[in-house]
ZAZAPA-896038 format. One record per residue (C-alpha): residue number from 1; residue in one letter; chain; x, y, z. Coordinates in steps of 0.001 Angstrom, whole numbers. Layout:
(NUM, 'A', 'A', (X, Y, Z));
...
END
This chain:
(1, 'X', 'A', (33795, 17504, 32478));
(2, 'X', 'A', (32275, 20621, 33935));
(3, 'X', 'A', (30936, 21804, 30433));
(4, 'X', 'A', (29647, 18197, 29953));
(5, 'X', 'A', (27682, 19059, 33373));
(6, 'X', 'A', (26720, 22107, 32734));
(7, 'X', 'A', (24771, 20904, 30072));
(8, 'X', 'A', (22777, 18667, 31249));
(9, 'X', 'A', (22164, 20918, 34181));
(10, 'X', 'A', (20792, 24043, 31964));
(11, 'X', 'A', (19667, 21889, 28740));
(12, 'X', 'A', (16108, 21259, 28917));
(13, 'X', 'A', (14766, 17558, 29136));
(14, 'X', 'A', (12797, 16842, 25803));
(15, 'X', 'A', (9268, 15636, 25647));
(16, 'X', 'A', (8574, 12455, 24753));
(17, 'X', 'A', (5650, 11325, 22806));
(18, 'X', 'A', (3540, 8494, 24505));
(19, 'X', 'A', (1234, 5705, 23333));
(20, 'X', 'A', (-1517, 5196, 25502));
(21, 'X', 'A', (-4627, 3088, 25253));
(22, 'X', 'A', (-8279, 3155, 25769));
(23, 'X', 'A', (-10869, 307, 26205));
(24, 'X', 'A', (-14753, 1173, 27236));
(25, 'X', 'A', (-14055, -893, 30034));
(26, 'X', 'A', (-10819, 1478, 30859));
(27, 'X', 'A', (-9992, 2180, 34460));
(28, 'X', 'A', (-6081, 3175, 34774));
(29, 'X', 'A', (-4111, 6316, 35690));
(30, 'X', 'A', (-2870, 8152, 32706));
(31, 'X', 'A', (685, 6612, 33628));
(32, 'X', 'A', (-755, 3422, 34148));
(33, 'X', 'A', (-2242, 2806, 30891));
(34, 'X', 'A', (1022, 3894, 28256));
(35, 'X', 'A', (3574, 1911, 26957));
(36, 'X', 'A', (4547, -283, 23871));
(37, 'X', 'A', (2215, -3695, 25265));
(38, 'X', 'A', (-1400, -3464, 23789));
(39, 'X', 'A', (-3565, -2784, 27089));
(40, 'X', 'A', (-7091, -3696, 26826));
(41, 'X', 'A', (-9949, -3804, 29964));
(42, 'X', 'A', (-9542, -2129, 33230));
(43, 'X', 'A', (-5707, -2244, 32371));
(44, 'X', 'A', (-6462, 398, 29612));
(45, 'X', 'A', (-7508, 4252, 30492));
(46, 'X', 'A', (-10774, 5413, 29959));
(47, 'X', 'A', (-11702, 7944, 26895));
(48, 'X', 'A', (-12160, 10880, 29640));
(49, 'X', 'A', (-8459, 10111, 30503));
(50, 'X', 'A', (-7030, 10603, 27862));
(51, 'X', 'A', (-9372, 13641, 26325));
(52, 'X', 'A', (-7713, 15091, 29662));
(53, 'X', 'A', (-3706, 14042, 29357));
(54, 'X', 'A', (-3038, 13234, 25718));
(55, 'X', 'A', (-904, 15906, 24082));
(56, 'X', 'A', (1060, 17277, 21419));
(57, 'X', 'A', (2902, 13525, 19532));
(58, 'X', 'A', (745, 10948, 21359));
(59, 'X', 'A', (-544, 8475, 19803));
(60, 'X', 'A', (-4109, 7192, 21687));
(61, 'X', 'A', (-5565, 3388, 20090));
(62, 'X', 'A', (-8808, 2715, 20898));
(63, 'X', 'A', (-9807, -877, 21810));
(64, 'X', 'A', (-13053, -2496, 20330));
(65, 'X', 'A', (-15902, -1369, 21833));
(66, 'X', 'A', (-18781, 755, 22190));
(67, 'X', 'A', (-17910, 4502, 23200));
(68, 'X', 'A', (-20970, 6255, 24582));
(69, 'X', 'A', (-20217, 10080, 24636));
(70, 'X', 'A', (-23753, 10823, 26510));
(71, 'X', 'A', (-26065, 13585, 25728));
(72, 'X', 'A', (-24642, 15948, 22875));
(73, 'X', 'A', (-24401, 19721, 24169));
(74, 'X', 'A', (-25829, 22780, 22499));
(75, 'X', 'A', (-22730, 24250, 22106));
(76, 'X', 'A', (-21849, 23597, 18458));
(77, 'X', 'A', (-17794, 24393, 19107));
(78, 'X', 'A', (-17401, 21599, 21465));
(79, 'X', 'A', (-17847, 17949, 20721));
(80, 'X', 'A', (-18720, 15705, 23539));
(81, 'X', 'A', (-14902, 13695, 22517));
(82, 'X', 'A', (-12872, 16859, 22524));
(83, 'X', 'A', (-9197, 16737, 23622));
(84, 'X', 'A', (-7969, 19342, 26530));
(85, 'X', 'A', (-5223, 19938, 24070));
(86, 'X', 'A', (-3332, 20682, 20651));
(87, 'X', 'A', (-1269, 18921, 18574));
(88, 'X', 'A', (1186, 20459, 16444));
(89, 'X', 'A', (1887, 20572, 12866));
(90, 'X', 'A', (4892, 18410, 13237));
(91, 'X', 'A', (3520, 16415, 15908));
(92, 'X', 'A', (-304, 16033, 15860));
(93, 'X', 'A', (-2459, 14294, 19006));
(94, 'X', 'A', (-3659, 11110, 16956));
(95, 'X', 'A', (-6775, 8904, 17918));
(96, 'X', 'A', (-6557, 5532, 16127));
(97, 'X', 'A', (-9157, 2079, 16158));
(98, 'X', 'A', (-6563, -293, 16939));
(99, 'X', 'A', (-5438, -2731, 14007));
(100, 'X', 'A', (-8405, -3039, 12696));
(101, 'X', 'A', (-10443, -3341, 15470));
(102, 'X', 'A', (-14232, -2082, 15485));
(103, 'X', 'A', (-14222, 920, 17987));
(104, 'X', 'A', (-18382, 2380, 17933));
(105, 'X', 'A', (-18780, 6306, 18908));
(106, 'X', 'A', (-22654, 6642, 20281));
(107, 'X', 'A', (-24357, 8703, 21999));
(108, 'X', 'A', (-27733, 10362, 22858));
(109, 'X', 'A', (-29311, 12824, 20521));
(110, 'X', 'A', (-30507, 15830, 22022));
(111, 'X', 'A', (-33232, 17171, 19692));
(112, 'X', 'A', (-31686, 20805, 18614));
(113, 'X', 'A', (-28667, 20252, 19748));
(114, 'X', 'A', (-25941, 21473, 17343));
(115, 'X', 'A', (-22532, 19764, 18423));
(116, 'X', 'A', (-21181, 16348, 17583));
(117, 'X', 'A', (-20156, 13193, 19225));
(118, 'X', 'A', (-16387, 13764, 18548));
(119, 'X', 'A', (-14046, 16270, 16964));
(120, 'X', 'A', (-11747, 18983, 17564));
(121, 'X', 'A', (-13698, 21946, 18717));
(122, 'X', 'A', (-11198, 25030, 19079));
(123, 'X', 'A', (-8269, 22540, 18865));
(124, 'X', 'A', (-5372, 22493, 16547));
(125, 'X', 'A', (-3578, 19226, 14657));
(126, 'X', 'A', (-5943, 16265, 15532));
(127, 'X', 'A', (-6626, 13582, 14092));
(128, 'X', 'A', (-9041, 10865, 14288));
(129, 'X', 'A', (-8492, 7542, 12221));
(130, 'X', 'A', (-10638, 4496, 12194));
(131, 'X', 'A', (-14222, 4744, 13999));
(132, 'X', 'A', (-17860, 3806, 13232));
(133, 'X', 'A', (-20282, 5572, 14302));
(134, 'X', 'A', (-24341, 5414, 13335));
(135, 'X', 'A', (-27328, 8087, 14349));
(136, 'X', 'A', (-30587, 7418, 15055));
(137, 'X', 'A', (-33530, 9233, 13434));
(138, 'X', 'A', (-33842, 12521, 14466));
(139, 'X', 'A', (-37045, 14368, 14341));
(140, 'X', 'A', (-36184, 18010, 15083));
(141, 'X', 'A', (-33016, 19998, 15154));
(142, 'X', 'A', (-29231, 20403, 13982));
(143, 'X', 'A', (-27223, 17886, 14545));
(144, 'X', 'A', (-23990, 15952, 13622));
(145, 'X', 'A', (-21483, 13795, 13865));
(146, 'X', 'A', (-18263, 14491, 14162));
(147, 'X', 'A', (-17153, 18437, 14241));
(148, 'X', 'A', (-14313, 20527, 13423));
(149, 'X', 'A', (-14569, 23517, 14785));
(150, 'X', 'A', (-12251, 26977, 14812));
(151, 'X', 'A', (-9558, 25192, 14279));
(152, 'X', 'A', (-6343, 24176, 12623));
(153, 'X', 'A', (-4960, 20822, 10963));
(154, 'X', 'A', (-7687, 18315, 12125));
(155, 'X', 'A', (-8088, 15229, 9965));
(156, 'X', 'A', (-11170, 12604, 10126));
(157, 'X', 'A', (-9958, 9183, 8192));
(158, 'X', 'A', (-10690, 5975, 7683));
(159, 'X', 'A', (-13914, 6326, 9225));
(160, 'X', 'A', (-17298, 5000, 8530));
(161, 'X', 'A', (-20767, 6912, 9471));
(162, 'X', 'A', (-24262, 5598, 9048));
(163, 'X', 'A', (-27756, 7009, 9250));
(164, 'X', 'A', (-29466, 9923, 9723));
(165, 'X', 'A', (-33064, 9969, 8117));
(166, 'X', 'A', (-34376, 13512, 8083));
(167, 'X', 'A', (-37031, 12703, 5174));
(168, 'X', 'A', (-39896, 14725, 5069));
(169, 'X', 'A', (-38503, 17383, 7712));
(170, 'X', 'A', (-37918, 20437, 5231));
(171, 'X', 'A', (-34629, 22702, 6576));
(172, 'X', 'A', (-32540, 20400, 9211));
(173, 'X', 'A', (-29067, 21265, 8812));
(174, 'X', 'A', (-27752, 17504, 9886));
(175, 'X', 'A', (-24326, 16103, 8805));
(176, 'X', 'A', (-22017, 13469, 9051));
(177, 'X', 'A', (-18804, 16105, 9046));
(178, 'X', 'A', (-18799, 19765, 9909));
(179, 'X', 'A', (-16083, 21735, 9117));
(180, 'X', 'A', (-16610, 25298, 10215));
(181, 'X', 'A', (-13380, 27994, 10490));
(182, 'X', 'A', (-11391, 24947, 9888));
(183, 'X', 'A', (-8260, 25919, 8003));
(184, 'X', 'A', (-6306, 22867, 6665));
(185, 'X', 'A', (-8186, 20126, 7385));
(186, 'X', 'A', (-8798, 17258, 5355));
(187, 'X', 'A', (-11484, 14273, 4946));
(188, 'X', 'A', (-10028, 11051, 3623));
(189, 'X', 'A', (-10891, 7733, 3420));
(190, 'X', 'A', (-14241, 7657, 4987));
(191, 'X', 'A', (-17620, 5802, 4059));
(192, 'X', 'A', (-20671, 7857, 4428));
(193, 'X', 'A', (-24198, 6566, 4307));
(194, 'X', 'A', (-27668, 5806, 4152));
(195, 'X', 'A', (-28536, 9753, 4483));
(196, 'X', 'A', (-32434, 10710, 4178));
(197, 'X', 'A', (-33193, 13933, 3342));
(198, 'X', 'A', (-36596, 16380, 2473));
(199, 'X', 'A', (-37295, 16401, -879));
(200, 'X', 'A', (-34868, 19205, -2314));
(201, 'X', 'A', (-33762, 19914, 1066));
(202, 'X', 'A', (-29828, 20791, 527));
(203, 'X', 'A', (-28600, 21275, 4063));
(204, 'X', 'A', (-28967, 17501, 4811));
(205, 'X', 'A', (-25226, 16025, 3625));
(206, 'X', 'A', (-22486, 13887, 4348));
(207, 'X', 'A', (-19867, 16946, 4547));
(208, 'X', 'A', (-21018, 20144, 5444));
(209, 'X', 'A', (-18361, 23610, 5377));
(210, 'X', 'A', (-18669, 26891, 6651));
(211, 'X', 'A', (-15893, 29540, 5902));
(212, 'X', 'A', (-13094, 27316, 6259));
(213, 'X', 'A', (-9632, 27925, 4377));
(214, 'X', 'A', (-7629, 24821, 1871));
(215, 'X', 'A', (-9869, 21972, 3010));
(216, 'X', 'A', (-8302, 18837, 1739));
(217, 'X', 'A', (-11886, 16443, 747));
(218, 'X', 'A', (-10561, 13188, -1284));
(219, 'X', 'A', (-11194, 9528, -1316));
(220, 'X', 'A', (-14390, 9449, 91));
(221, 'X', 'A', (-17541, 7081, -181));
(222, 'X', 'A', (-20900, 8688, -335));
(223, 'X', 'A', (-23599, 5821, -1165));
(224, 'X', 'A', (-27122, 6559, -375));
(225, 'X', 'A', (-26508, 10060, 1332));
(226, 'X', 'A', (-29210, 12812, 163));
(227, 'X', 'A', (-25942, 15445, -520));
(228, 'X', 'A', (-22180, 14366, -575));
(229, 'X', 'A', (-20147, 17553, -58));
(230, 'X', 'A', (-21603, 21013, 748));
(231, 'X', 'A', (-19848, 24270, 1195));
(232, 'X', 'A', (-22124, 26396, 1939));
(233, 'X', 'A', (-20159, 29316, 3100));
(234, 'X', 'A', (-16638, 29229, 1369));
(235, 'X', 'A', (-14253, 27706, 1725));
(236, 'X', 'A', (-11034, 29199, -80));
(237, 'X', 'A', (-9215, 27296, -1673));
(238, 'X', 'A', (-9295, 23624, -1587));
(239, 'X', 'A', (-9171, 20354, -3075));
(240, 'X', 'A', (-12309, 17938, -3778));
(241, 'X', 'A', (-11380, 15192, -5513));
(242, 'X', 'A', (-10835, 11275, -6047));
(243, 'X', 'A', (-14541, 10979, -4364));
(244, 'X', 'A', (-17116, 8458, -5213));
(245, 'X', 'A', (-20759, 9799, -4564));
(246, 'X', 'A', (-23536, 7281, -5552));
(247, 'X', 'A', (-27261, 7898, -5043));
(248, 'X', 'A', (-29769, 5497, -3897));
(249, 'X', 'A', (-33200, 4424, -3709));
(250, 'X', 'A', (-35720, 6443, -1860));
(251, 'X', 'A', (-35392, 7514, 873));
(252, 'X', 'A', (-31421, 8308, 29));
(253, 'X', 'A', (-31995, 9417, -2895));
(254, 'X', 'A', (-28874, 11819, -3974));
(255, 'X', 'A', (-29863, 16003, -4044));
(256, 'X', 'A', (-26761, 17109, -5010));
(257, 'X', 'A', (-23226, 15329, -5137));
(258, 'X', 'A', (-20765, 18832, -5007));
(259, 'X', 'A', (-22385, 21897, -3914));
(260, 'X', 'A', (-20221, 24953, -3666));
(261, 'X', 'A', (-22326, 28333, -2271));
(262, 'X', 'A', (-20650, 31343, -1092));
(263, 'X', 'A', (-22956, 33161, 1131));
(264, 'X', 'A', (-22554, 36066, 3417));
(265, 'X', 'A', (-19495, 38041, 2628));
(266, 'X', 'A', (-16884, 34669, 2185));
(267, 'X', 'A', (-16086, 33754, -1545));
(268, 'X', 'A', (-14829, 30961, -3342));
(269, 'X', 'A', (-11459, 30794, -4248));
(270, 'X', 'A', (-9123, 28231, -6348));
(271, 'X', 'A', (-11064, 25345, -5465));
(272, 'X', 'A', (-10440, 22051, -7392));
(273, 'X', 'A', (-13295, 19390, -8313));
(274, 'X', 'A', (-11721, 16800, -9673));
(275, 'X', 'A', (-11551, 13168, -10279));
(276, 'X', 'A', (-14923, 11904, -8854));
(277, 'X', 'A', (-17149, 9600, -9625));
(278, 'X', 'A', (-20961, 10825, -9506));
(279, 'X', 'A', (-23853, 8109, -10192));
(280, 'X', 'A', (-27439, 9148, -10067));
(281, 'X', 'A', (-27294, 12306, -8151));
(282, 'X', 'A', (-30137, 15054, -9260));
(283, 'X', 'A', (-27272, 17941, -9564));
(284, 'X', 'A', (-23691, 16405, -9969));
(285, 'X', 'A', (-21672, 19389, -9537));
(286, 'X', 'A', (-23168, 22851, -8463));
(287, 'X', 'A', (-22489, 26156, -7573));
(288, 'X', 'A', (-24637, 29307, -6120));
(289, 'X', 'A', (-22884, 32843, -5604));
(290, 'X', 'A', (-25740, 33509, -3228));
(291, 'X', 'A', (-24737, 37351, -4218));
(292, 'X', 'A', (-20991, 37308, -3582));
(293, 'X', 'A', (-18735, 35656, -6497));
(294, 'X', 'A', (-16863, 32488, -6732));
(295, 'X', 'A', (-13423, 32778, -8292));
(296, 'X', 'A', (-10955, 30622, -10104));
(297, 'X', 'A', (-12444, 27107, -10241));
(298, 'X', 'A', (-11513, 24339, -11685));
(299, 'X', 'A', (-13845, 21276, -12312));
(300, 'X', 'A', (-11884, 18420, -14779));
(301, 'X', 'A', (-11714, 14893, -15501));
(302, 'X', 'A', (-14968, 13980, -13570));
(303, 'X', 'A', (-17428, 11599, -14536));
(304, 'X', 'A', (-21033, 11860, -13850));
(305, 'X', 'A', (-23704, 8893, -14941));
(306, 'X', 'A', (-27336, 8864, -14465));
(307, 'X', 'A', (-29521, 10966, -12369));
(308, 'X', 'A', (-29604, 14703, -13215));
(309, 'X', 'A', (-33030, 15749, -13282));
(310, 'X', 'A', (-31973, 19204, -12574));
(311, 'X', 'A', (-28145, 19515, -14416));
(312, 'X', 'A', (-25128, 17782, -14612));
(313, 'X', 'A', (-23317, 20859, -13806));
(314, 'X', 'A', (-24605, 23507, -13180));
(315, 'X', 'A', (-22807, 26652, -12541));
(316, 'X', 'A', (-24694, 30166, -11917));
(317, 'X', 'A', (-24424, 33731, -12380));
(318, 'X', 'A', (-21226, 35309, -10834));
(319, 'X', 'A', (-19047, 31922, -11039));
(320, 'X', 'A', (-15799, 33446, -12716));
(321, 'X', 'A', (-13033, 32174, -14789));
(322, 'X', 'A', (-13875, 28495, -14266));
(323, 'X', 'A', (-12368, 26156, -16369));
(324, 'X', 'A', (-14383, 22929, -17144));
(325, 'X', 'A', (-12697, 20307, -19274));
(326, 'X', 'A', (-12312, 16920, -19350));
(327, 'X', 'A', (-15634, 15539, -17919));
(328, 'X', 'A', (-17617, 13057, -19178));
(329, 'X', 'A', (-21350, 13162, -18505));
(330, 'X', 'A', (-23483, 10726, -19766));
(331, 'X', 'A', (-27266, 9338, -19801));
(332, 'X', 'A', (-27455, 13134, -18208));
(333, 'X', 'A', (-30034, 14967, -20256));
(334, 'X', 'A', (-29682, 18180, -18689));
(335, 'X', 'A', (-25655, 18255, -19396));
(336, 'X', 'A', (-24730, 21780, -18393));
(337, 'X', 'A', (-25735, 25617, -17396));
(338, 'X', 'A', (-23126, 28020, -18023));
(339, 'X', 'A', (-24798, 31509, -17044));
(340, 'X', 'A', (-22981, 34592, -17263));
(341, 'X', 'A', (-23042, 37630, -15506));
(342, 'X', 'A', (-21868, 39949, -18283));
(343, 'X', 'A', (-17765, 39864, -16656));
(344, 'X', 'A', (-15149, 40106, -19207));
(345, 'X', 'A', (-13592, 36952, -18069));
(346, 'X', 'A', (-15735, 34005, -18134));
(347, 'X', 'A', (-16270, 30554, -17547));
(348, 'X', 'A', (-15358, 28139, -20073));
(349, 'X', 'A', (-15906, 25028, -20848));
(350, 'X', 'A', (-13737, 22565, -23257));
(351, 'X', 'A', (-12639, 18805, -24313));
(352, 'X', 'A', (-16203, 17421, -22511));
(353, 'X', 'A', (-17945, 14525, -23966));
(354, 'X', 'A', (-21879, 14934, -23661));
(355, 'X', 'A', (-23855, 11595, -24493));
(356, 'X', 'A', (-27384, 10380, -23627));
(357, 'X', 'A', (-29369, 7833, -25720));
(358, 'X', 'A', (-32372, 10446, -25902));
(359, 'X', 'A', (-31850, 14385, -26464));
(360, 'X', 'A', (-29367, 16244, -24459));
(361, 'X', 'A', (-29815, 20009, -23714));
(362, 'X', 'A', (-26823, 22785, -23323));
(363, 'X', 'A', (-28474, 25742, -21301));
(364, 'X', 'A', (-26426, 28791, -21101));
(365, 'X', 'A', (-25912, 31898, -22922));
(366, 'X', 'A', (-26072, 36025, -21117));
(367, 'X', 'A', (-29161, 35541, -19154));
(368, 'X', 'A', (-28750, 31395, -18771));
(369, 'X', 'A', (-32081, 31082, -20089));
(370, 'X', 'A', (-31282, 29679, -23685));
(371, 'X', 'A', (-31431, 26172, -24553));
(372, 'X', 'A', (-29771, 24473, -27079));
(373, 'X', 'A', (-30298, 20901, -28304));
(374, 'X', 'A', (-27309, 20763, -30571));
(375, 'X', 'A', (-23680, 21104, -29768));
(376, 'X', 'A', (-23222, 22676, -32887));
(377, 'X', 'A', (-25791, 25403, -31682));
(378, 'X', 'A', (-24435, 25718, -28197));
(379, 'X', 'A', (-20628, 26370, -29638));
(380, 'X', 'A', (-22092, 28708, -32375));
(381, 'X', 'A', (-24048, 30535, -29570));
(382, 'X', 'A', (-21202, 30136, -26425));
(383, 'X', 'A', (-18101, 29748, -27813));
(384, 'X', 'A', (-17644, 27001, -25521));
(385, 'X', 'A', (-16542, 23354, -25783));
(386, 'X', 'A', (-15372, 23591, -29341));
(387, 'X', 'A', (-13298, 20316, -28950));
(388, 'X', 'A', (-16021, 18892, -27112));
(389, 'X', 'A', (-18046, 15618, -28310));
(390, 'X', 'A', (-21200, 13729, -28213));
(391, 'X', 'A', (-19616, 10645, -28581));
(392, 'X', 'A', (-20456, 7163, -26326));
(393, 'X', 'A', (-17956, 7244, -23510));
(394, 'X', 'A', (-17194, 3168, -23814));
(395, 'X', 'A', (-17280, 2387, -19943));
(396, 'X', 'A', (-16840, -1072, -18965));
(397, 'X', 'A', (-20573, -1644, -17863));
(398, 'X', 'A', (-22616, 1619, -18244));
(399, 'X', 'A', (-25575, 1916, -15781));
(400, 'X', 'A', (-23565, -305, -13142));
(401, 'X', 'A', (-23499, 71, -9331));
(402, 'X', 'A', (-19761, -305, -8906));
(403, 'X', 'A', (-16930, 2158, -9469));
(404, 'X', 'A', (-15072, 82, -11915));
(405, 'X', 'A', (-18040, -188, -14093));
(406, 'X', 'A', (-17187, 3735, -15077));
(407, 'X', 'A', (-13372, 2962, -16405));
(408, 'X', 'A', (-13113, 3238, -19707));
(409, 'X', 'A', (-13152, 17, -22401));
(410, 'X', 'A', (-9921, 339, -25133));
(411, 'X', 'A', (-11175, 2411, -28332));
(412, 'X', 'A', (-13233, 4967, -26179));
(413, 'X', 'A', (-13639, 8380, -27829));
(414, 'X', 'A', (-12606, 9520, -24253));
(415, 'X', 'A', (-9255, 7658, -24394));
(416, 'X', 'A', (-6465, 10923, -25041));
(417, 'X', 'A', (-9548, 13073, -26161));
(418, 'X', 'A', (-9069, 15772, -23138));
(419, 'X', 'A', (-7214, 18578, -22924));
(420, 'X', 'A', (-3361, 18033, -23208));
(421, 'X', 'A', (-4036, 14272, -24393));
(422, 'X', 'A', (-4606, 13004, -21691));
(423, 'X', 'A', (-7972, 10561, -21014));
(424, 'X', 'A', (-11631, 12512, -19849));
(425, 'X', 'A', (-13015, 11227, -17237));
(426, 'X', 'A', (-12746, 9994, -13448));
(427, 'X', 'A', (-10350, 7539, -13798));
(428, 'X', 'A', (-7373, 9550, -15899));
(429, 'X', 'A', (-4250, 8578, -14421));
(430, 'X', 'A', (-5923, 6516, -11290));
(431, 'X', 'A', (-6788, 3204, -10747));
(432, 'X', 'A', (-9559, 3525, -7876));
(433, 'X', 'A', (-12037, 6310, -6761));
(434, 'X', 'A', (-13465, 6238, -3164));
(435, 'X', 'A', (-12843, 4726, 455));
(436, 'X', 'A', (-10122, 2066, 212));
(437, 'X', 'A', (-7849, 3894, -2492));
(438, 'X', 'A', (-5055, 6332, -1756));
(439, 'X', 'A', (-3048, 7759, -4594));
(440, 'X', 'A', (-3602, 10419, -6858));
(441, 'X', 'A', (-1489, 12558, -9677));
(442, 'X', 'A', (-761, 16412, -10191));
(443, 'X', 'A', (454, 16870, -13364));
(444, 'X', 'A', (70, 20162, -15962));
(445, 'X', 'A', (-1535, 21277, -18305));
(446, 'X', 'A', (-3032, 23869, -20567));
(447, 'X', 'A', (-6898, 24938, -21544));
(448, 'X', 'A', (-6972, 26158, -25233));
(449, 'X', 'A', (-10222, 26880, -27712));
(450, 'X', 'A', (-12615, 30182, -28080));
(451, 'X', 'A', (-13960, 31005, -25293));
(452, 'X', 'A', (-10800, 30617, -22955));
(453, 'X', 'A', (-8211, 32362, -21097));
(454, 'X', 'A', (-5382, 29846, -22381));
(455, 'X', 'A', (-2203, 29030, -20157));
(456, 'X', 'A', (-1228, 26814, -18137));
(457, 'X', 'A', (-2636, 25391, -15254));
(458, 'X', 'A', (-1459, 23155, -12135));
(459, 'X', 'A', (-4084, 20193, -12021));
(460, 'X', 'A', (-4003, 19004, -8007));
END
């Protein structure tokens, strides 16, 4: 009996996590506004309550309403919806829309301001799960949406974001998502658009990263958005895939649907592009050493239609030991740009299908400047893509707006054409691309032909 009570007298009491609630009409005590019960009205807390209390395995639902933040801050690293505290990587600090329920972030736009309406600014294992939020049209200045900022584990899902028209405004650095020293944090499930951007203006997209480490980018919607995903500054390592990116009419038309830079001193390292779905963007899948090198890439299995006035994919000078394999790009004149920088361990590309009802182009060679019209010139010349094809990909309904339009009809020269046997294309081994799907494979496999480094890779 007196060990029993000894104990409980020197045992510490655990924390328990708490499920609170918050309604735009909220006017409870922290303590008041917890518990099982759905609380809604002045019953419920307001937002600023629970920024202030929630912590580490709370779970916060939002009731349906409209959430106005106020006036955005200059300060980039703090988002006007900012939590006092961290999660943890076991238990995170989660902000959820109730069942379903339309919860609106808003706020006023402070031209030049650079921060965001919500976020985790220099907070660790947040995440934020089902809100809507729309800009206005912004005239001058940086400015987006939703922000994570030095920081660790922060998720955005299941989110939708709407307009921001920065046509005809040259440089404006705008975005739906900002990810920027954000280590292992992922964007999945969300619906981005209606996007305007100036006319080859690149720093107008849906997901913008800076120097951030194993960002986890899948299952997103990007219709009408001027750029989809663009990392301008790193990251390394990370995973891109199961995306659908669709351009639209002026003014959304689509820039550039991937865009991997690496400026300053950060580099690109093993970072997968796989499995998306690319419709009428100008440059489907991109990247730009900016002087520094990106490393160990792999783009497979995605499918680009339409669009590319500029390339289909386009990879420059000092992008190493890439592997491309498995795409299918089609009605895409200007199919690829494999440029070398002299390196003894290139890029290669293999098992792509190439088809366009016109004349497609391969640009490539040393200096990048050569084109070739033929495959059979541009394997002579490269070495690349020797069990490639120019073969009709058989989609369901080519030139379609919808994702299933893009799967592929029985007795498709794409059916078990790609490396290892499998199927080329977006939809190998999935069923849906985009907001509102939520599986995906790894499997292996190995990258064979002249031109390659052979072995065996981890497809993820």
């Amino acid at each position: 009996m007196i060990i029993v009570i000894l104990l409980l007298l020197f045992t510490p009491a655990l924390a328990h996590s708490a499920t609170a609630w918050v309604d735009d009409n909220g006017a409870a005590a922290w303590g008041a506004c917890q518990g099982s019960t759905p609380l809604s009205g002045a019953s419920a807390c307001a937002y600023a309550t629970v920024m202030t209390n929630a912590a580490a395995g709370d779970t916060v639902y939002f009731r349906a309403g409209t959430y106005d933040v106020g006036l955005r801050g200059s300060n980039r690293e703090v988002p006007n919806l900012n939590p006092t505290n961290s999660g943890t990587a076991g238990s995170p600090i989660t902000f959820k829309g109730y069942n379903g329920e339309t919860v609106t972030v808003t706020g006023s736009v402070d031209a030049g301001s650079r921060a965001a309406y919500f976020g985790c600014g220099t907070r660790n294992y947040i995440t934020w799960d089902g809100f809507t939020t729309t800009y206005a049209n912004l005239t001058t200045g940086e400015s987006h949406m939703w922000g994570g900022w030095n920081s660790t584990g922060c998720v955005i899902k299941n989110s939708t974001f709407t307009g921001i028209d920065r046509t005809g405004q040259g440089t404006s650095n705008s975005s739906f998502l900002r990810f920027e020293f954000c280590d292992s944090c992922t964007a999945t499930n969300n619906l981005f658009q209606n996007m305007g951007g100036g006319a080859g203006e690149v720093n107008t997209t849906a997901i913008w990263g800076f120097t951030s480490n194993a960002l986890t980018i899948t299952y997103n919607s990007c219709i009408g958005t001027h750029g989809c995903i663009y990392m301008k500054n790193g990251p390394n390592g990370g995973t891109f895939a199961y995306n659908f990116l669709q351009g639209g009419a002026s003014p959304y038309e689509m820039s550039r649907g991937v865009y991997m830079s690496s400026q300053a001193v950060h580099t690109n390292d093993n970072i997968a592009v796989h499995h998306n779905l690319i419709l009428t963007a100008n440059t489907a899948i991109q990247t730009d050493n900016s002087g520094n090198t990106l490393d160990d890439m792999l783009i497979y299995n995605n499918t680009v239609y339409g669009g590319c006035g500029n390339r289909g994919i386009l990879l420059v000078s000092g992008t190493l030991r890439a592997l491309v394999y498995n795409n299918i790009l089609s009605e895409c004149p200007n199919v690829q740009s494999y440029v070398l920088d002299g390196t003894s361990d290139p890029t290669t590309g293999n098992y792509n299908l190439f088809n366009h009802s016109a004349t497609i182009t391969w640009r490539g060679g040393a200096s990048g400047t050569t084109t070739y019209t033929s495959l059979a010139a541009w394997q002579a010349a490269t070495m690349y893509d020797d069990n490639s094809t120019t073969s009709s990909p058989g989609f369901v309904n080519a030139g379609g707006t919808g994702r299933n339009d893009y799967k592929l009809v029985g007795g498709s020269a794409a059916i078990g054409a790609g490396q290892g046997g499998v199927d080329m294309g977006a939809f190998q081994g999935v069923s849906c691309l985009g907001q509102g799907c939520t599986s995906g494979v790894v499997f292996t496999s190995s990258i064979g032909g002249r031109g390659s480094f052979g072995g065996t890779v981890r497809l993820q």
